[in-house]
C-alpha positions as CSV (number, residue, x, y, z in Angstrom):
1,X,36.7,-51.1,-54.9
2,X,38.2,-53.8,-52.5
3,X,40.2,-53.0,-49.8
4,X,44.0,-52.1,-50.3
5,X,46.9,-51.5,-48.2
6,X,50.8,-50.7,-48.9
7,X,53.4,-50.2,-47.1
8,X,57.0,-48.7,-47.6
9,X,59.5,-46.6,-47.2
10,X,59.4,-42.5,-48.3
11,X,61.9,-40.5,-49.0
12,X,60.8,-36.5,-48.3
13,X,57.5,-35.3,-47.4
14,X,57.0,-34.7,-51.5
15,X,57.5,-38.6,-52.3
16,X,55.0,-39.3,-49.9
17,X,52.3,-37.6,-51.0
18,X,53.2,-38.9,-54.9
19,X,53.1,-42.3,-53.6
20,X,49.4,-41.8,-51.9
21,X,48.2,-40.4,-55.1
22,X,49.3,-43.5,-57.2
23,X,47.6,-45.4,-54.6
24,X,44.7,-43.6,-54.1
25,X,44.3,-43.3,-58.1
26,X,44.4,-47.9,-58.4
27,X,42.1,-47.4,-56.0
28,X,39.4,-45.2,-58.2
29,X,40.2,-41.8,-57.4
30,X,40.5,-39.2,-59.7
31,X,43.3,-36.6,-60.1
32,X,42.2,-32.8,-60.5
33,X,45.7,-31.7,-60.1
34,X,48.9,-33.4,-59.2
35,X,51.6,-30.8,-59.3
36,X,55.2,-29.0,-57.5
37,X,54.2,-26.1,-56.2
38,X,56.7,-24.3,-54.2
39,X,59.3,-26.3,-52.9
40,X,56.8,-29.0,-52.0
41,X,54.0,-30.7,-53.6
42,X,50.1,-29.9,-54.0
43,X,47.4,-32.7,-55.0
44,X,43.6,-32.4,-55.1
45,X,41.5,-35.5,-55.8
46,X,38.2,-36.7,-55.9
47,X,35.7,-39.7,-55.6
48,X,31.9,-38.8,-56.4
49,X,31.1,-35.7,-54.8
50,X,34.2,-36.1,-52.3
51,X,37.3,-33.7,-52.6
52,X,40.4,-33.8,-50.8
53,X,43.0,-31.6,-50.6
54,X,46.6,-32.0,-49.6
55,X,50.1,-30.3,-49.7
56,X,53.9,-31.7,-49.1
57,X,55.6,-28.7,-47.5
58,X,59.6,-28.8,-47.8
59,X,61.0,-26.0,-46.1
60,X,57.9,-23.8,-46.2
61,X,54.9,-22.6,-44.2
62,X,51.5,-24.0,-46.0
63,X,48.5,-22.4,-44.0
64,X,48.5,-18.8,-44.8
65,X,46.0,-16.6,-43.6
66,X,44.7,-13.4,-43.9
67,X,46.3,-11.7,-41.0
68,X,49.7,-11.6,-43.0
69,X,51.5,-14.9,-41.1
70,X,50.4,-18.2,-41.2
71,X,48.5,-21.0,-39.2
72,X,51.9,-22.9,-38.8
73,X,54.0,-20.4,-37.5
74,X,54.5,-21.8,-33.9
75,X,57.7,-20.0,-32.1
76,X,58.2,-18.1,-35.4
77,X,58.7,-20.8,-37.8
78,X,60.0,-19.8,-41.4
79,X,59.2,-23.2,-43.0
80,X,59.1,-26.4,-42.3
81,X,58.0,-30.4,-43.2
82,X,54.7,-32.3,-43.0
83,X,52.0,-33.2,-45.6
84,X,48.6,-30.7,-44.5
85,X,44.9,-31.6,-46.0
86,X,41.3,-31.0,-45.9
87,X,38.2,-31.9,-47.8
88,X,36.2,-29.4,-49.6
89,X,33.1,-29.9,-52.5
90,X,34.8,-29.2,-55.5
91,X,38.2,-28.2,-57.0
92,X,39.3,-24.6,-59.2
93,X,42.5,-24.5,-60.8
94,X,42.6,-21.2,-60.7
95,X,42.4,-21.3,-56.9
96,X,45.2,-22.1,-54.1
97,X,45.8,-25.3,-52.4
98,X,44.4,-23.7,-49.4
99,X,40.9,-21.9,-50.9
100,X,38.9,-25.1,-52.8
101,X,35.2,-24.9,-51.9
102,X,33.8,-26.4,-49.4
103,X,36.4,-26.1,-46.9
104,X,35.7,-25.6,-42.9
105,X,37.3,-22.2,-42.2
106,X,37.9,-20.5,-39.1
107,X,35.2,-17.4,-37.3
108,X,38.4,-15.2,-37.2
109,X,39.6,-14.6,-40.7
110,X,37.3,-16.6,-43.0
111,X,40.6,-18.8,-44.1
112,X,40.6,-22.8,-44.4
113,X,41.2,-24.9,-41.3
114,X,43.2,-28.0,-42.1
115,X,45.6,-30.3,-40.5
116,X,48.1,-32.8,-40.8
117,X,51.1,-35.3,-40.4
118,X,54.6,-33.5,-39.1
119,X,57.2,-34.8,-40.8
120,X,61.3,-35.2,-41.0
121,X,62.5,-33.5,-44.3
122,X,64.5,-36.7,-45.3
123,X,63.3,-40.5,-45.1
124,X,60.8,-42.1,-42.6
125,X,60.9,-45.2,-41.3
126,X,57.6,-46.9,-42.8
127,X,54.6,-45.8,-44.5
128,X,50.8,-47.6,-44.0
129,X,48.4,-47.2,-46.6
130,X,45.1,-48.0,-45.5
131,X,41.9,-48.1,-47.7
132,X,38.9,-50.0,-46.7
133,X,37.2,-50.6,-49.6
134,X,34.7,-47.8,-48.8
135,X,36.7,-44.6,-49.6
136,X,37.5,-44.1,-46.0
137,X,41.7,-43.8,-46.1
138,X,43.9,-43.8,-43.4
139,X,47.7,-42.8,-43.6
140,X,50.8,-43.8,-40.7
141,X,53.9,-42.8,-40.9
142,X,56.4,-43.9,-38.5
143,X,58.2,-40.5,-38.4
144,X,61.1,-41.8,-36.6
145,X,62.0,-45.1,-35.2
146,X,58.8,-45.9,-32.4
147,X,57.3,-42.0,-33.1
148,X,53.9,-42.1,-35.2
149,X,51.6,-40.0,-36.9
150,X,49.0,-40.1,-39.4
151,X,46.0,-38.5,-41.5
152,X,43.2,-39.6,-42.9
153,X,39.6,-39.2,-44.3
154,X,35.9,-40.6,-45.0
155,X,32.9,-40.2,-46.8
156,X,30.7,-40.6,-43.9
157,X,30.9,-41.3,-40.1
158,X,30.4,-45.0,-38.7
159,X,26.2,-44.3,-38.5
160,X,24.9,-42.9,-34.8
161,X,21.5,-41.7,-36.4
162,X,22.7,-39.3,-38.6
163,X,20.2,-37.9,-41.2
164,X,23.2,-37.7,-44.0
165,X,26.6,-38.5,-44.7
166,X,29.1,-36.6,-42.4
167,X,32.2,-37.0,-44.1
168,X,35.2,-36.2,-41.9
169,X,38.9,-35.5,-41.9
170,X,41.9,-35.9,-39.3
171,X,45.7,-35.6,-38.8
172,X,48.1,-36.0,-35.9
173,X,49.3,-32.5,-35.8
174,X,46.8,-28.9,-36.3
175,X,47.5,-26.2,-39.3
176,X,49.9,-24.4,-36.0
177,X,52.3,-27.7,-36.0
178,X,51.9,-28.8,-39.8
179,X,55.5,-28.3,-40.8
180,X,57.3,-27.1,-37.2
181,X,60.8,-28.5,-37.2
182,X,62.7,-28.1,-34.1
183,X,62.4,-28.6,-30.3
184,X,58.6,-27.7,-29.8
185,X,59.5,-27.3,-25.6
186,X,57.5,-30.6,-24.5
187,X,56.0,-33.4,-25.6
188,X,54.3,-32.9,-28.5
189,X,51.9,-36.0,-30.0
190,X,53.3,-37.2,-33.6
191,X,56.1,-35.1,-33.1
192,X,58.9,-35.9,-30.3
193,X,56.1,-38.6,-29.0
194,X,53.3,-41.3,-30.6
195,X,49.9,-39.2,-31.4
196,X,47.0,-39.9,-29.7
197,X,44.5,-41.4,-31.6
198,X,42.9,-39.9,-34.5
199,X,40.0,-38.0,-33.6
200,X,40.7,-37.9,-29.9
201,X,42.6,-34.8,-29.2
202,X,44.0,-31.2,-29.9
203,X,47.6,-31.3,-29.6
204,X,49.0,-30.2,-25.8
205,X,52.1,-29.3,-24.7
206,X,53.2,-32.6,-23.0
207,X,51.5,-34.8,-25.7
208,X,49.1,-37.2,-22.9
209,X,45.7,-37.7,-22.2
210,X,44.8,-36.1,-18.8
211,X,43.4,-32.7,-16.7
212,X,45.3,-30.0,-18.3
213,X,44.8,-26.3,-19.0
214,X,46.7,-26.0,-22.0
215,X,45.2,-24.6,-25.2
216,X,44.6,-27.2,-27.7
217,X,44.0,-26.5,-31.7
218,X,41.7,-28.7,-34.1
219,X,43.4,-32.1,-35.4
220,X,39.7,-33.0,-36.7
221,X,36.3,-32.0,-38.7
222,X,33.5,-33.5,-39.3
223,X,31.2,-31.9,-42.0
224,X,27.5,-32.2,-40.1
225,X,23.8,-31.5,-41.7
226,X,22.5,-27.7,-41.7
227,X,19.9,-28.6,-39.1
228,X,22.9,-29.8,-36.6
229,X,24.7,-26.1,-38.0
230,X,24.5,-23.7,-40.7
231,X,28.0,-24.1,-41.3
232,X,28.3,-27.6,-41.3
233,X,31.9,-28.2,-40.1
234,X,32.7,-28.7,-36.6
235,X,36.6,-29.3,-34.8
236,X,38.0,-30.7,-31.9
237,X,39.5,-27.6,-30.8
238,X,39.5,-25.4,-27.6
239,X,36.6,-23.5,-26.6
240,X,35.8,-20.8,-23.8
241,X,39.3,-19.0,-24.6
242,X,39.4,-17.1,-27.7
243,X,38.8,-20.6,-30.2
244,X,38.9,-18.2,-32.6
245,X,42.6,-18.9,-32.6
246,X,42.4,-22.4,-32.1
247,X,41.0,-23.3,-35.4
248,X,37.5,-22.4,-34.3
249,X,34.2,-23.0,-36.6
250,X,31.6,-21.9,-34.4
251,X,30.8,-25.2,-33.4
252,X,32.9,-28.0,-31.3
253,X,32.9,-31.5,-31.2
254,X,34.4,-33.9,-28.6
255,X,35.1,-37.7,-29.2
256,X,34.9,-40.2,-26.6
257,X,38.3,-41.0,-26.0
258,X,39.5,-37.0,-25.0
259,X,42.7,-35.0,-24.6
260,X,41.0,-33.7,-22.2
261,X,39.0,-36.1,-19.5
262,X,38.4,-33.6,-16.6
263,X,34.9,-33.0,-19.1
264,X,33.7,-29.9,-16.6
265,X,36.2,-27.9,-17.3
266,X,37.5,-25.7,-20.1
267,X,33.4,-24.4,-19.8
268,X,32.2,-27.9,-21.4
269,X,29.4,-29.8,-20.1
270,X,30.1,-33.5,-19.5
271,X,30.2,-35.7,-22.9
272,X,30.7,-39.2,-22.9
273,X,34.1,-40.6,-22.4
274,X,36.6,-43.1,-21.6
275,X,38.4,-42.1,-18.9
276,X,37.8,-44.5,-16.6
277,X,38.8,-46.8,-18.7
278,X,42.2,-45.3,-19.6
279,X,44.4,-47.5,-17.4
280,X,42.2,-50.6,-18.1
281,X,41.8,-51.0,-21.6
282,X,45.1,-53.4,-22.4
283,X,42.8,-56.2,-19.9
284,X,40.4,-58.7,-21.5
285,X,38.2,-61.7,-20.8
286,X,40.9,-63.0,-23.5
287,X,44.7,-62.7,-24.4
288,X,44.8,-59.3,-26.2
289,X,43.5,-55.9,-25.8
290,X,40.2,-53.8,-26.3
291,X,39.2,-52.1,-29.8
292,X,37.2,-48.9,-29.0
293,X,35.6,-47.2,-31.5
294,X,35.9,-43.5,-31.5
295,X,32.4,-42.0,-31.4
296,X,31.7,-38.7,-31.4
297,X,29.7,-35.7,-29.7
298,X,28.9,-32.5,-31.4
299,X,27.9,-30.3,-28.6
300,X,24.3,-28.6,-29.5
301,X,23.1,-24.9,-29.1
302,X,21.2,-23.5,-27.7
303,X,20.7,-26.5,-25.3
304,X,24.4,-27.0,-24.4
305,X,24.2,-30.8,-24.7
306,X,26.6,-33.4,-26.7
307,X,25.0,-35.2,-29.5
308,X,26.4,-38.0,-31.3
309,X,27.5,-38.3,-34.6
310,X,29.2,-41.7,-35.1
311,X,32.9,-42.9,-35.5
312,X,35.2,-42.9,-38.0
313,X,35.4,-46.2,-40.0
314,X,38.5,-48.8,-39.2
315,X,40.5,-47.2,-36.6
316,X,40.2,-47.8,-32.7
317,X,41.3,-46.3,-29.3
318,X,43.9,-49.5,-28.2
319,X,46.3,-50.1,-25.8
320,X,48.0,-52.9,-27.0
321,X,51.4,-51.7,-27.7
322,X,53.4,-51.7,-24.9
323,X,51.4,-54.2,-23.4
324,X,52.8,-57.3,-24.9
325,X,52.6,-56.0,-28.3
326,X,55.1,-54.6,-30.7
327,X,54.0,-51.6,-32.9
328,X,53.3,-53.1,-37.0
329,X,52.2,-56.2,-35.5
330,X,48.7,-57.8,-37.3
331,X,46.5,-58.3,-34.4
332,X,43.5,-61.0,-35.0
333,X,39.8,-60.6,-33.4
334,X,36.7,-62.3,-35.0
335,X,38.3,-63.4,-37.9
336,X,39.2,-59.6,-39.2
337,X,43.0,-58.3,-38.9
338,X,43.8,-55.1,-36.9
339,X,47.3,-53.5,-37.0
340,X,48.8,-52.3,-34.0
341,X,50.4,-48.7,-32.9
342,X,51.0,-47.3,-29.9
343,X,47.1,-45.8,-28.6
344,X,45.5,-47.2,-31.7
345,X,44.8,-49.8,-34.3
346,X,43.7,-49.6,-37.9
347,X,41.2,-52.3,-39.3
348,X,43.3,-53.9,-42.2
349,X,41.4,-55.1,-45.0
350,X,43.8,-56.0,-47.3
């Protein structure tokens, strides 16, 4: 398919999600299921042997696990807004949004890891629909005037080697801040401030890249080759203190452009990152700002190294907004347009 992009604005977490499905279908995808569930909205497609998952929560919790709460239950939650997802192998009817096959699923309970975008329960201010032409989608929302978030998805990593496709998933906010509505108690990225980019982080209480000692949960999987580990999916999640909480699979990646850039600590050997680069990356030879792909590490065992795994397609770590920038703007390098939010740019193809 070529490369497609829309852009509008939504009225509830539910019109959202119907909107990306009419996209997603003009752009080849087919529908297993497209239906209200709850008070929200549930939606499973596919494209060749590619599933994804998704669920527009209005007022409700959408990450249940077997412990008898739920994933996004932070400061006792009873329901919330946001649009969770994952990508699995294959879709059941006769199974819950939450238990397709194929899903990553966390060491504690067995039950599906996912993410997603945090959203108001009324209107946004915009909507970006990304697709590249190659399956690999990408979703911003402008939550509130200058506040973004997103989620998004692939077929396969930008290649570092890789003996397969690793197909990968992200959102702004982890299953635990899905649908929280309220004051969260600081900073909290695509929430009450812009999200890092995708990839890049667990979410931390003040919402910045930098040392910290906070806990932070999965916003990312990547679905690796059986060599790399038996149960292919790997997060971006905590490690060293009880992960199993954290969205945990057994194994952890890291992407070059951490949360996190103090890389001895939190028991993690030293990855490669950008953290000297942080403060630097808005200055160029030319008028403009630097487009850093997002490459990431999946960190080995028994050898307790980082290996890479590639990037995801047509989004960048970027430093433009702010910088003489304006969030939404079409940013031009080599011929290709890039459009700019705050932390990060998405290739635009269409």
């Amino acid at each position: 398919m070529a490369a497609a992009y829309s852009t509008g604005i939504s009225s509830s977490p539910t019109n959202l999600l119907t909107t990306l499905v009419s996209f997603l279908t003009g752009q080849g995808w087919s529908v297993d299921s497209s239906a209200s569930e709850g008070s929200g909205w549930r939606a499973h497609l596919h494209k060749g042997g590619l599933y994804v998952n998704m669920r527009a929560a209005e007022d409700e919790l959408i990450y249940p696990y077997g412990g008898g709460g739920y994933h996004d239950s932070l400061h006792g939650s009873t329901g919330g807004y946001g649009i969770g997802i994952y990508l699995g192998t294959g879709y059941d009817g006769g199974d819950g949004w939450d238990e397709q096959a194929g899903a990553p699923v966390r060491v504690e309970d067995a039950t599906t890891c996912g993410v997603g975008a945090n959203l108001p329960p009324g209107s946004v201010a915009a909507y970006h629909l990304f697709d590249d032409g190659n399956d690999n989608i990408i979703v911003v929302v402008e939550r509130s005037p200058g506040i973004f978030c997103y989620f998004g998805w692939g077929p396969d990593l930008e290649d570092a080697g890789q003996p397969e496709a690793f197909p990968y998933f992200f959102g702004s906010s982890p299953a635990v801040l899905n649908t929280y509505q309220g004051d969260p108690g600081e900073d909290r990225g695509g929430i009450n401030v812009s999200a890092w980019p995708p990839m890049s982080h667990g979410d931390r209480e003040d919402g910045s890249k930098g040392i910290t000692t906070e806990y932070h949960h999965a916003v990312a999987y990547v679905r690796v080759d059986a060599a790399t580990f038996t149960d292919r999916w790997v997060g971006n999640n905590q490690v060293g203190i009880e992960p199993e909480q954290f969205g945990h699979t057994g194994r952890v990646m890291r992407c070059a452009c951490s949360i996190n850039p103090d890389r001895s600590s939190l028991e993690e050997a030293e990855y490669p990152c950008y953290e000297d680069m942080t403060e630097r990356v808005h200055q160029t030879a030319f008028a403009g700002a630097l487009l850093l792909p997002l490459h990431c590490f999946v960190r080995t065992d028994p050898a307790d190294r980082w290996a890479p795994i590639g990037y995801p397609a047509n989004v960048f770590y970027c430093e433009a907004v702010g910088h003489g920038y304006a969030a939404g703007t079409v940013y031009q390098v080599g011929g290709l347009d890039y459009m700019l939010f705050p932390h990060f740019a998405v290739r635009k193809g269409a």
